[in-house]
Phi, psi and omega in degrees: 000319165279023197274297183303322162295305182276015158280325180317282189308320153311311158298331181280354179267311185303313173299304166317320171296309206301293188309333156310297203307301216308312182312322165305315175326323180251344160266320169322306160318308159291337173296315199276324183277350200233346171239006171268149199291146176231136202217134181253128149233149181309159189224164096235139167324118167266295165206139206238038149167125182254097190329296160246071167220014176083203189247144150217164225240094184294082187281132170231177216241148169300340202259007175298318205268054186241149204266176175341287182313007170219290177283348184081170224282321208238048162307118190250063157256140195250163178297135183111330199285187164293148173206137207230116184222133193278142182249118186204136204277145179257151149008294177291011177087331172267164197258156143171168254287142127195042173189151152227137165259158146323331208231187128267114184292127173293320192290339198259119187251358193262318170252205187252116183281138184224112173313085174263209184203128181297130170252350191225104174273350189225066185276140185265118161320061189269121175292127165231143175285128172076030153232159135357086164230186172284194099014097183317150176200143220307138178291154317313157185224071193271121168237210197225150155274140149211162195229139179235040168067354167280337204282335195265120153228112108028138170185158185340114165309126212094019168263320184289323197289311173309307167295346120348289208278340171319326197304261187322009180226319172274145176284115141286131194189120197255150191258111161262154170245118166227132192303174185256022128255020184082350163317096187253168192238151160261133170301292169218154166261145150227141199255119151048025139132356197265104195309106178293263159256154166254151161263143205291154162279330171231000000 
């Protein structure tokens, strides 16, 4: 009988954790989309839909990529690590990359820092038509990939296939939010300066 109890009591504790973390999840998220600094970055679709998780929007980003002219020529960043990337809004209203740390600069008051996680430490620069890159910059040309938690964004179902066919005809572009330890949100996605969808705060 106590056996039994205290099996009980383990699984309703084991329940009570989880449903505690979701719950941190969704007030973290909301902190982030109603008190984070907003930032538009260029967007385009990548594969627009996983059968079973419903439909989304693979994205990748110009700051998916950065080159020599952000992290420097001779960077001892490795696939895994952390990155830390300054954010500064252009002429055209999008931000993008133009300095990266290790750490988080504390020191840097002009932009907005956004976290990520290196997936490449030795991306080779390539023009391809209908992707994303920086800036040309001299062959060879070696930067880093990183992914900031943005690249997967949910949208109606039966959507991601319209937006899919968008790339190449439309301006894309997603409204972030990012906290001031560098955590970012996607906000909005917006087609040709106009908001498609927002996102719900829960």
């Amino acid at each position: 009988m106590i056996l039994r109890i205290s099996v009980v009591h383990g699984l309703l504790l084991a329940v009570l954790l989880q449903t505690a973390a979701l719950v941190w999840m969704i007030i973290d998220r909301s902190l982030i989309l109603t008190q984070g600094a907003e930032v538009r970055l260029k967007a385009q679709p990548v594969d627009p839909r996983d059968l079973f998780r419903g439909d989304f929007v693979v994205l990748n980003y110009e700051i998916s990529w950065l080159g020599p002219e952000v992290v420097g020529h001779n960077h001892k960043y490795r696939a895994n690590d952390t990155i830390f990337v300054a954010l500064r809004k252009q002429p055209d209203d999008l931000w993008t990359a133009v300095s990266a740390y290790p750490s988080y600069p504390s020191d840097d008051k002009q932009s907005v820092i956004i976290q990520g996680r290196i997936t490449s430490s030795k991306a080779r620069w390539r023009a391809r038509a209908g992707r994303l890159q920086s800036p040309p910059c001299p062959d060879p040309c070696y930067g880093v990939r990183v992914s900031y938690g943005l690249e997967n964004y949910f949208v109606p179902e039966g959507e991601g296939r319209s937006l899919e066919k968008l790339r190449n005809q439309s301006r894309i572009e997603i409204l972030a939010a990012i906290s001031d330890n560098g955590h970012g949100a996607i906000k909005a996605l917006i087609v040709d300066g106009t908001p498609a969808y927002v996102e719900p705060l829960f």
